[in-house]
Every structure is written in structure tokens, then in C-alpha cells.
MARPAMI-724434 format. One record per residue (C-alpha): residue in one letter; x, y, z. Coordinates in nm, 4 decimals. Example, Ala and Ser with C-alpha at 12.3 -4.5 7.8 and 13.67 -1.06 7.14 Angstrom:
<atom res="A" X="1.2300" Y="-0.4500" Z="0.7800"/>
<atom res="S" X="1.3670" Y="-0.1060" Z="0.7140"/>
END
This chain:
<atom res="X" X="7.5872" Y="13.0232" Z="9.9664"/>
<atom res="X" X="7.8021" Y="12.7561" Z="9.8429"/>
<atom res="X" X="7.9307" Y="12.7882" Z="9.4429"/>
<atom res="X" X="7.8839" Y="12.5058" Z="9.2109"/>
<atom res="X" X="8.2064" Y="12.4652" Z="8.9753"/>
<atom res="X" X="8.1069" Y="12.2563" Z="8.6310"/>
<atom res="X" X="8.2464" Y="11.9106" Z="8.6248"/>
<atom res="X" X="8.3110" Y="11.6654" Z="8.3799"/>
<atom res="X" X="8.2420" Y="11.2909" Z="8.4615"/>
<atom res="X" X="8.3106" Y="10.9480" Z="8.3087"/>
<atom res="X" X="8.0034" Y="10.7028" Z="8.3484"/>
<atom res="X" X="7.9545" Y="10.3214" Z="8.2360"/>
<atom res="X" X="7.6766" Y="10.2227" Z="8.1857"/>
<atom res="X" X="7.5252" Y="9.9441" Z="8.3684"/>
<atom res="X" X="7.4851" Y="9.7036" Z="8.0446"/>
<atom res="X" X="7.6629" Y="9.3691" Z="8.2264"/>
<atom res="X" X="7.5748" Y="9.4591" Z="8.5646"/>
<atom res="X" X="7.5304" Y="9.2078" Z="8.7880"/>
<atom res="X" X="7.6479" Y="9.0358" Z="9.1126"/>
<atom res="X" X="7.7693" Y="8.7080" Z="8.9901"/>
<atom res="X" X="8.0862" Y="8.6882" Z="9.2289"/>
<atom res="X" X="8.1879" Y="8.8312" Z="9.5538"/>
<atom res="X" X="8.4842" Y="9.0134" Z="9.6649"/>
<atom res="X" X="8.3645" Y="9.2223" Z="9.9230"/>
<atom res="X" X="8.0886" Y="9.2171" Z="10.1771"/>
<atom res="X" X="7.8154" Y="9.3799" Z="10.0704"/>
<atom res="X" X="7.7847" Y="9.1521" Z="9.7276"/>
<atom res="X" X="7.5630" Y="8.8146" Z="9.7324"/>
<atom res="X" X="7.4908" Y="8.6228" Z="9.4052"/>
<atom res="X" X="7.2017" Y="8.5014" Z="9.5422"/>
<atom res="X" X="7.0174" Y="8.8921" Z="9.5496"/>
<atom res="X" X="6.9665" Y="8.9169" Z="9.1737"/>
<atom res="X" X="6.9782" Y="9.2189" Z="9.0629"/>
<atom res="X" X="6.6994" Y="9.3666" Z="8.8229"/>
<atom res="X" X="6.8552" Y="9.5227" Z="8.5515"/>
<atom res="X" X="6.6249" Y="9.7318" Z="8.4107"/>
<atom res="X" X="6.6083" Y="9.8908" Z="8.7255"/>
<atom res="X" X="6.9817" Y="9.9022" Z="8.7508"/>
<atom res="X" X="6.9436" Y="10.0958" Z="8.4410"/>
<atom res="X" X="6.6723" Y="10.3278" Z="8.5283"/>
<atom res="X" X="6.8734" Y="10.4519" Z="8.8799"/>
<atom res="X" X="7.2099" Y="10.5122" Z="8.6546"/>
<atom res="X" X="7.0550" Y="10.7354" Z="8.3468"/>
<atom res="X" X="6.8530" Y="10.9355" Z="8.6742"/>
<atom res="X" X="7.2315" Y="11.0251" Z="8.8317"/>
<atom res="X" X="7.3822" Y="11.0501" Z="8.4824"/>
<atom res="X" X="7.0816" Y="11.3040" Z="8.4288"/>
<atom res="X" X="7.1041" Y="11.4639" Z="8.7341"/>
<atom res="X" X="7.4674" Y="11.5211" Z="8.6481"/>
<atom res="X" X="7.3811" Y="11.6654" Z="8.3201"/>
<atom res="X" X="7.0875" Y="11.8786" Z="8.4769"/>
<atom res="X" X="7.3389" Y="12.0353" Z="8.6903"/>
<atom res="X" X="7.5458" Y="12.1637" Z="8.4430"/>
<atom res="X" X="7.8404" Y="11.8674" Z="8.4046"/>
<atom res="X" X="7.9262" Y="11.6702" Z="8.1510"/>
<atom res="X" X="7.9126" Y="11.3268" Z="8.1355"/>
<atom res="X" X="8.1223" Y="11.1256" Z="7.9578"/>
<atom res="X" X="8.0454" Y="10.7880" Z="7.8710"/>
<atom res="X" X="8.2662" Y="10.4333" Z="7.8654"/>
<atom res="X" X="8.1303" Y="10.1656" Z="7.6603"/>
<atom res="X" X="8.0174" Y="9.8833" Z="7.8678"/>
<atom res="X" X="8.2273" Y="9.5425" Z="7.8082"/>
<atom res="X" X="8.0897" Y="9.1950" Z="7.8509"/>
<atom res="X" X="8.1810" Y="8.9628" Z="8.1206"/>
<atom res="X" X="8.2807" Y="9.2510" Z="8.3590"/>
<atom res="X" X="7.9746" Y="9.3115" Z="8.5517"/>
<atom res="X" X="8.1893" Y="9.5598" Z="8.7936"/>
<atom res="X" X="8.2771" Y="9.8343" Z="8.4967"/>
<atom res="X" X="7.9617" Y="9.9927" Z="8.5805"/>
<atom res="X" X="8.2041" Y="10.1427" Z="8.8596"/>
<atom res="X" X="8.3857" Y="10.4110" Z="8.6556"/>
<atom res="X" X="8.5745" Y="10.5476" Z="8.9393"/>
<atom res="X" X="8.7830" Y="10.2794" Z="9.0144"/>
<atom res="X" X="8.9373" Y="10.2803" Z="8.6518"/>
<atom res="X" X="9.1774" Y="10.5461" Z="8.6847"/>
<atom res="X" X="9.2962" Y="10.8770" Z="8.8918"/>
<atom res="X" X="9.2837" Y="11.1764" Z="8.6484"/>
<atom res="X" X="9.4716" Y="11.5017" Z="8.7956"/>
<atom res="X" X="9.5632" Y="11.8064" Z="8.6193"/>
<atom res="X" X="9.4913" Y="11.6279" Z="8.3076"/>
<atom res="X" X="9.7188" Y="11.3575" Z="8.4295"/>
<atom res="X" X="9.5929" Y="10.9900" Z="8.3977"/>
<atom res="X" X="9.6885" Y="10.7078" Z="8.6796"/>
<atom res="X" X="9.5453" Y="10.3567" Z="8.5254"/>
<atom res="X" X="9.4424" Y="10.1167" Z="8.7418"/>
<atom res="X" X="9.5767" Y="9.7650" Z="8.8356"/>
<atom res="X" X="9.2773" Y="9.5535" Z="9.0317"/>
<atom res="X" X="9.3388" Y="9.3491" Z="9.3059"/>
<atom res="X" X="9.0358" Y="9.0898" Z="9.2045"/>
<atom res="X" X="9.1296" Y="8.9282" Z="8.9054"/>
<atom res="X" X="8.7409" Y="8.9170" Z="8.8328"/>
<atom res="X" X="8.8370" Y="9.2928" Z="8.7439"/>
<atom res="X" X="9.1913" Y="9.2727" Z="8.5794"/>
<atom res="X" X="9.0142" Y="9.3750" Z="8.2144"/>
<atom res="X" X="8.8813" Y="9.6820" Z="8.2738"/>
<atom res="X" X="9.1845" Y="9.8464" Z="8.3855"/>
<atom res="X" X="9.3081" Y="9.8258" Z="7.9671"/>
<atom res="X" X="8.9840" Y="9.9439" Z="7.8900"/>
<atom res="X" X="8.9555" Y="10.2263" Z="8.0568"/>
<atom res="X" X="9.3306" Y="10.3127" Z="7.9345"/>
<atom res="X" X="9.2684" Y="10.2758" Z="7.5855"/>
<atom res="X" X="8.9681" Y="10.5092" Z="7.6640"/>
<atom res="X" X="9.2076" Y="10.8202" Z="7.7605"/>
<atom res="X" X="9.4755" Y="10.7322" Z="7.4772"/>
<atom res="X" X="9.1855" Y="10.7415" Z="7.2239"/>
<atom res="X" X="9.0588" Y="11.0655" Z="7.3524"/>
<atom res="X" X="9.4569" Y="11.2008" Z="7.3465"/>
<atom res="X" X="9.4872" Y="11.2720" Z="7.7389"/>
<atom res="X" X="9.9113" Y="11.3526" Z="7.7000"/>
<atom res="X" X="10.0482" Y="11.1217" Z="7.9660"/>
<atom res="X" X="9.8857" Y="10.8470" Z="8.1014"/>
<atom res="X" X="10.0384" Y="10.5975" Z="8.2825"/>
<atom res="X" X="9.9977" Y="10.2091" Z="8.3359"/>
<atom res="X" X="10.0869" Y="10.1742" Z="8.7273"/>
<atom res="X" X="10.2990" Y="9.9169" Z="8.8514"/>
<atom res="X" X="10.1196" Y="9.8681" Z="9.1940"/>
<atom res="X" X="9.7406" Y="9.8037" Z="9.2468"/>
<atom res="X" X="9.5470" Y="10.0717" Z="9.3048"/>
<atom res="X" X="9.1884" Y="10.0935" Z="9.2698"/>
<atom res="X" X="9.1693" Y="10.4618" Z="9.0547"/>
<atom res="X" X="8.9261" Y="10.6791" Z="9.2392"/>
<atom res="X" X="8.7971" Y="10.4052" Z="9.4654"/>
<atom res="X" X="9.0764" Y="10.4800" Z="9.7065"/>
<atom res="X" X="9.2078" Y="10.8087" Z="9.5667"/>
<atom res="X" X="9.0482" Y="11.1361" Z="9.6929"/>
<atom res="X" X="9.1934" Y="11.4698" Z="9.5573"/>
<atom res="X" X="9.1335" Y="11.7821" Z="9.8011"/>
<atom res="X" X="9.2891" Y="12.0984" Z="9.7460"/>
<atom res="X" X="9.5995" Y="12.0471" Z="9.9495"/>
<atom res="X" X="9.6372" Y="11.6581" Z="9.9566"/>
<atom res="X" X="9.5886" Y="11.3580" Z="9.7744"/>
<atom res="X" X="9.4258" Y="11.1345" Z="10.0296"/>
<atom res="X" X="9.5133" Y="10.7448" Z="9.9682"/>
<atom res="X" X="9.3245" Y="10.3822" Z="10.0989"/>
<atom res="X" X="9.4937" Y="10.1280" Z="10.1981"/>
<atom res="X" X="9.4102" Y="9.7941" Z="10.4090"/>
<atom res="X" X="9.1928" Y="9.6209" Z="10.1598"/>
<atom res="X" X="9.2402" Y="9.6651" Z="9.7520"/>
<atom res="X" X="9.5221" Y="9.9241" Z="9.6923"/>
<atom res="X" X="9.9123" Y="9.8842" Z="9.7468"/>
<atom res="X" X="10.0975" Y="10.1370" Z="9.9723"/>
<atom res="X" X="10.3205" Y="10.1114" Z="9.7368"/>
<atom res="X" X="10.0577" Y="10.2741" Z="9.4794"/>
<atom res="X" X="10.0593" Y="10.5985" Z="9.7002"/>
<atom res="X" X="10.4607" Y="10.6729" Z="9.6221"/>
<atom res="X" X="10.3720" Y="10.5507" Z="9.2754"/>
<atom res="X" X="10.0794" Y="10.8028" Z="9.2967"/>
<atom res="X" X="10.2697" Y="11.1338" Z="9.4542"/>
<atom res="X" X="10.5732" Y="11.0736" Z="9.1858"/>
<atom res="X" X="10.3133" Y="11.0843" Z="8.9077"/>
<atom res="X" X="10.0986" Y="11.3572" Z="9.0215"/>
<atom res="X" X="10.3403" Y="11.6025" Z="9.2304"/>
<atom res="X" X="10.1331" Y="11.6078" Z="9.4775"/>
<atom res="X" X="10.1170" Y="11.5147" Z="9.8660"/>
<atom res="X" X="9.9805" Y="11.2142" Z="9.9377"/>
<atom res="X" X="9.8268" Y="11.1181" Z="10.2683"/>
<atom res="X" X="9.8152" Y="10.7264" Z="10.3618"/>
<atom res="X" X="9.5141" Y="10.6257" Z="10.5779"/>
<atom res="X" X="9.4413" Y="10.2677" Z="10.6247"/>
<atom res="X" X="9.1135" Y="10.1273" Z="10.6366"/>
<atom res="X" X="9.0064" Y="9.8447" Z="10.8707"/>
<atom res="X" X="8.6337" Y="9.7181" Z="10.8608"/>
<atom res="X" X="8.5419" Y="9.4944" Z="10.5343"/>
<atom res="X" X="8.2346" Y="9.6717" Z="10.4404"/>
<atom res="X" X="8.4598" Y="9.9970" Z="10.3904"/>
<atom res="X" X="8.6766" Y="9.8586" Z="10.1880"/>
<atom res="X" X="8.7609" Y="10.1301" Z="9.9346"/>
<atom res="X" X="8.8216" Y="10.5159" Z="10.0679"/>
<atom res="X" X="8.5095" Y="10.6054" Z="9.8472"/>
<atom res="X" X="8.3131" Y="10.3994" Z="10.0961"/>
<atom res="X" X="8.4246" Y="10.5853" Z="10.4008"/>
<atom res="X" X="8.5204" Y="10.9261" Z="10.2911"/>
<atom res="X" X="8.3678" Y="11.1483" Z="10.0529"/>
<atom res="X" X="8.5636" Y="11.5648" Z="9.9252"/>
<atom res="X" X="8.2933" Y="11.8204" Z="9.9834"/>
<atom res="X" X="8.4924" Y="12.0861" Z="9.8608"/>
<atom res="X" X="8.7842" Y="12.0798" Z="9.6554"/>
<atom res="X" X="8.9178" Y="12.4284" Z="9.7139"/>
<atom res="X" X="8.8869" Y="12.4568" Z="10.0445"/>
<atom res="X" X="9.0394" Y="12.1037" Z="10.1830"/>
<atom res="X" X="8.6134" Y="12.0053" Z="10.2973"/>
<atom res="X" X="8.6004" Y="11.6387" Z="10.3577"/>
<atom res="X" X="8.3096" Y="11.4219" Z="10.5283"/>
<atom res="X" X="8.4207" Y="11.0532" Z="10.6604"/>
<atom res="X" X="8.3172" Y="10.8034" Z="10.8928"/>
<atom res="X" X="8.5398" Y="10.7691" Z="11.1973"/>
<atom res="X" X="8.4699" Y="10.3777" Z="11.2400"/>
<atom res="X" X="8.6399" Y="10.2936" Z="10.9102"/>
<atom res="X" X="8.9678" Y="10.3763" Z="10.9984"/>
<atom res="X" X="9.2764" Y="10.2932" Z="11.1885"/>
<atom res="X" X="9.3249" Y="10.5117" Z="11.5290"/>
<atom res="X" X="9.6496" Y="10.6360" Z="11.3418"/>
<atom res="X" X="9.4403" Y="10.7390" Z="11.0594"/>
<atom res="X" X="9.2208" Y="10.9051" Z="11.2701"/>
<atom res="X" X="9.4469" Y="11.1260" Z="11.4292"/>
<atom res="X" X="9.5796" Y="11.2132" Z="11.1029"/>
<atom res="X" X="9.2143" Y="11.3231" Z="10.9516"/>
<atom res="X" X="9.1166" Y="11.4669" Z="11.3081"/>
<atom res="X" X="9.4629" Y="11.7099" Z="11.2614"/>
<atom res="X" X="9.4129" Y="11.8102" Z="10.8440"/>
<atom res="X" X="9.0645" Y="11.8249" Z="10.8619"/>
<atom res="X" X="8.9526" Y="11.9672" Z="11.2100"/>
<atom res="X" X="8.6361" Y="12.0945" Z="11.0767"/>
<atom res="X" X="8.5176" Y="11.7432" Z="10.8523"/>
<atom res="X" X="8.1404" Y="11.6641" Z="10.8507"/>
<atom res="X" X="8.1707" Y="11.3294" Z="11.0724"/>
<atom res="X" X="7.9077" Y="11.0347" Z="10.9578"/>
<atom res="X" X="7.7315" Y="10.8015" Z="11.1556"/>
<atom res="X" X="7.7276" Y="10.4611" Z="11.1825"/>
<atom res="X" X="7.3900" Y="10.4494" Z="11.0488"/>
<atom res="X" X="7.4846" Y="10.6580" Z="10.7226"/>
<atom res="X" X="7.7634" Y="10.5051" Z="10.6816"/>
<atom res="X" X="7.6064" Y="10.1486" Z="10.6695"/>
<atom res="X" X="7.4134" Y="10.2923" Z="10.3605"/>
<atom res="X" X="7.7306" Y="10.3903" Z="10.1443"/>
<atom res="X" X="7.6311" Y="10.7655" Z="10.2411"/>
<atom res="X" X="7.9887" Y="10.8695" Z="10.1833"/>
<atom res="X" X="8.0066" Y="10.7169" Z="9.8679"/>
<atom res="X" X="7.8895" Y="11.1033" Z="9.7525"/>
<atom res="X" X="7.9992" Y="11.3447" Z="9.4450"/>
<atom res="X" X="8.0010" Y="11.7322" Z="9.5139"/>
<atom res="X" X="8.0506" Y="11.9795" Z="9.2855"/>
<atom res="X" X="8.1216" Y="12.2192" Z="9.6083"/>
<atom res="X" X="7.7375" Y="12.3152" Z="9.6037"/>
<atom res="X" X="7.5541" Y="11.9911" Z="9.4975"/>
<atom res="X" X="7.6273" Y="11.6934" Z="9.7087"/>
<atom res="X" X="7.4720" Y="11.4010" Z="9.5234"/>
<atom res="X" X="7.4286" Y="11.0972" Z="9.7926"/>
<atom res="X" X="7.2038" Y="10.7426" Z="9.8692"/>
<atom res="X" X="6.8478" Y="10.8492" Z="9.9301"/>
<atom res="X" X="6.8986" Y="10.6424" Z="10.2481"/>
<atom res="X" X="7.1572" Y="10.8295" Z="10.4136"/>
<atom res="X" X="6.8833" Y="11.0862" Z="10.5505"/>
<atom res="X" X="7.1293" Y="11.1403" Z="10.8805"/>
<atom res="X" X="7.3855" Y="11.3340" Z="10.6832"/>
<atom res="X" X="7.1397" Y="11.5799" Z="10.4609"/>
<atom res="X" X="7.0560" Y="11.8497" Z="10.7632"/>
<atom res="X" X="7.4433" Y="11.8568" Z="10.8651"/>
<atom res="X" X="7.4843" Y="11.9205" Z="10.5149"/>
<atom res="X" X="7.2371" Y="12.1975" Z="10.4843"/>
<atom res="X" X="7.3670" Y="12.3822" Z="10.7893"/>
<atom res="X" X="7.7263" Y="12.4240" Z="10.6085"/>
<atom res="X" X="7.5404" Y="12.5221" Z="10.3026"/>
<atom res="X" X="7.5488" Y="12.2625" Z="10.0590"/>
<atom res="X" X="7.2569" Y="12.0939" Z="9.8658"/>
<atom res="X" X="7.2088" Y="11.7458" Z="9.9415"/>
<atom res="X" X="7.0643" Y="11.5630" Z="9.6661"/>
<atom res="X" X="6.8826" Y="11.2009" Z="9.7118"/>
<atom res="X" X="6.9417" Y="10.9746" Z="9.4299"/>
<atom res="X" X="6.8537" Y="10.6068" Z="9.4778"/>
<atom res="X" X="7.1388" Y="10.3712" Z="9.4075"/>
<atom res="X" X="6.9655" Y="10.0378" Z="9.5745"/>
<atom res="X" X="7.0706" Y="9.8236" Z="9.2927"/>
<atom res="X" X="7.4377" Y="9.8764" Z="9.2747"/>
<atom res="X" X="7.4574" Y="9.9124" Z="9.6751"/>
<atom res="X" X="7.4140" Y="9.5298" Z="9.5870"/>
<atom res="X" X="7.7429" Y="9.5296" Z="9.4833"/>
<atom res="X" X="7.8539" Y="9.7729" Z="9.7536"/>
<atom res="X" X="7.8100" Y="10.0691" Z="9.5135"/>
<atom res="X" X="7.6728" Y="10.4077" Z="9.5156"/>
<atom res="X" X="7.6866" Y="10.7414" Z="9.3515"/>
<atom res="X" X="8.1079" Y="10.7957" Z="9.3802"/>
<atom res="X" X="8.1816" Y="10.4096" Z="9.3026"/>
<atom res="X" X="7.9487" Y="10.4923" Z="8.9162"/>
<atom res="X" X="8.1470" Y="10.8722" Z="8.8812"/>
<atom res="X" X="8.4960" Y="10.9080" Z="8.8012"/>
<atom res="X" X="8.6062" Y="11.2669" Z="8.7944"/>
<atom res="X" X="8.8053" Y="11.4193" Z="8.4515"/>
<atom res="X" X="8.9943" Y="11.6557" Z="8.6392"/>
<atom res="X" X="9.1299" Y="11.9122" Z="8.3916"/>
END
């Protein structure tokens, strides 16, 4: 039986949400999106969260920046270390101060304005060995030395290649945090960056196509409960048989906005 280890989370909530732009694949301003719905699907995870034993933490909404609803991609917290964020969309640019003045107001010790883009936790996973790093679409390279100098940890590159994936939260999700557990889909990535996940992680949960193509590995586990889209239905018996507790939460609005469960959660590692 898999342990659960209490979190605590940073949520927006989805106040400005909408899809009046488009800088990636999956968004269309001509699907509206229904706000009160939007709503509705965020308080159920934040609740589900809180039902689970986390905390939740919550980020005042700002107008004009539809996109904050996506807490993760604000910043990188590690060992009670904060990495800021610098967007690559300028349509994004103001939350990045936002979410900094959120940490120095709450007196996190060192946080740190980055001078590369990176895209916080939408292309930063932390594992127990590694910090893995996305690259290809939004984040810098750069970013990753930026990001293994501030956090003294390893970081492992791996560059993404198909549009729809284009942070690592969208194509690789950390099962387990102790124990180096990952799940990804293969089709995301560069053959290099195969090989590298095929070597680290021998044993990864591998995604279909199918779950994929429904943000399924835009997940959160707390190394027990693996909250995921309702519509990734291919990856809940794999995740059974190693264990875990899948958990079905429907994200339809935000998937508008090629958004799930991960994109709305941004971890405050202690």
C-alpha cells in the first residue's frame, strides 16, 4: 500500500478565466468558456485537495490575465527555495511579479527573479534524485543552469517536440517523489530524451497516445493519491496495479486552455 505524505498547494482561482488569445494548440477563442462551470470544476480539485489532507493555499486572481488560473507555472519552490518565473507569451509577463510578491509577503527567505524564461512548474518536475527540465517550446535551456545553481540540485534537460505538449506538465507527470516514480508519454519527446528517461526511469508508467491527448499526465500525486482528467480512463488500472489511487476530477473547462489538474497546482515544497 502506497503512503500519502501531506502537501501544501498554491491555487488561483479561476476569477478571469477565459480563452481570449492563443498561444498554444489546444486554446480557441471561439469555444467560450462557461465560467461558472470553470468555477465549479476548480473549488471540486481545491476540495479534493483539502479532503485529502493538504493545504491549499490561495493566490488572488488579477484582472486581464485569464491564464493565472495556472498556479504552477508561476514559480519552482524547492526546499523552501523560490524560482520566479519569466513567461515566454507576453499575454503572461504580469503574473510572474504577482506571484513573487506573493512569496515575499508570506517571508519565503530567498526567492529569486530568474534571468531566463522558464515557465515555474509547467516545465519543472522535482523527483527525488533529479530535477527534470522542458525545453523546445516556452522555457530557456538556459533556465535549467539558472535552475541547478539556484536549487543545488541535478537537473536533467529533455526537449519536447509536438505542440500540444508544450510544457513538461503536459507530457510527464512525478508519481512518487521519494522513490524517483515518474509516468510520461513517449511521443512527446525527442529520441535523445527518450533514451535519457528510458535509462533514469526504467520502471516509468508509459501513457498512451489516447491519454495523453486528454492532458492525463497533467496529474498531482501525493505518492498515494494520483489526482488526474476524468478522461484519461487508460492510465487508472496501470495505476492501480502499482498501488496508487487514481482519482477522476473533471477539468473540461480549463483543458480549453490546454489545462488540467498540474497546470491549476503549484507545489510549496518545504
Amino acid at each position: 500500500m502506497r503512503t500519502a505524505t501531506p502537501r501544501r498547494y498554491l491555487m488561483c482561482p479561476p476569477a478571469h478565466f477565459r480563452v481570449t488569445y492563443s498561444i498554444n494548440p489546444w486554446m480557441d477563442p471561439r469555444k467560450p468558456v462557461d465560467p461558472a462551470l470553470a468555477l465549479f470544476q476548480w473549488e471540486d480539485l481545491r476540495d479534493r485537495y483539502r479532503g485529502l489532507g493538504h493545504t491549499v493555499e490561495v493566490l488572488d486572481a488579477l484582472p486581464d490575465l485569464p491564464d493565472m488560473v495556472f498556479a504552477a507555472n508561476g514559480a519552482t519552490v524547492v526546499d523552501g527555495r523560490v524560482l520566479g518565473a519569466r513567461f515566454a507569451n507576453p499575454e503572461r509577463t504580469a503574473e510572474a511579479p504577482a506571484h513573487l510578491a506573493w512569496f515575499r509577503a508570506r517571508g519565503y527567505p530567498d526567492v529569486r527573479e530568474p534571468d531566463h524564461v522558464n515557465e515555474g512548474e509547467g516545465d519543472f518536475a522535482v523527483t527525488s534524485s533529479w530535477l527534470l527540465a522542458g525545453q523546445g517550446f516556452r522555457s530557456s535551456p538556459l533556465a535549467h543552469d539558472e535552475a541547478q545553481e539556484f536549487f543545488r540540485r541535478p537537473v536533467i534537460s529533455l526537449e519536447l517536440t509536438d505542440p500540444r505538449y508544450y510544457h513538461l506538465d503536459t507530457a510527464l507527470a512525478v508519481l512518487d517523489d521519494t522513490a524517483d516514480e515518474i509516468m510520461y508519454y513517449p511521443g512527446a519527446f525527442t529520441p535523445g530524451s527518450r533514451a535519457v528517461l528510458e535509462r533514469l526511469f526504467p520502471d516509468a508508467l508509459l501513457a498512451t497516445a489516447a491519454d495523453a491527448a486528454v492532458l492525463g499526465l497533467n496529474a498531482v500525486s501525493d505518492g498515494r493519491n494520483v489526482l488526474l482528467p476524468r478522461a484519461a480512463r487508460g492510465l487508472r488500472a496501470p495505476l492501480r496495479r502499482r498501488g496508487f489511487v487514481p482519482v477522476a476530477v473533471d477539468m473540461s473547462e480549463f483543458h480549453k486552455a490546454g489545462g488540467s489538474v498540474k497546470c491549476c497546482t503549484l507545489e510549496l515544497r518545504p
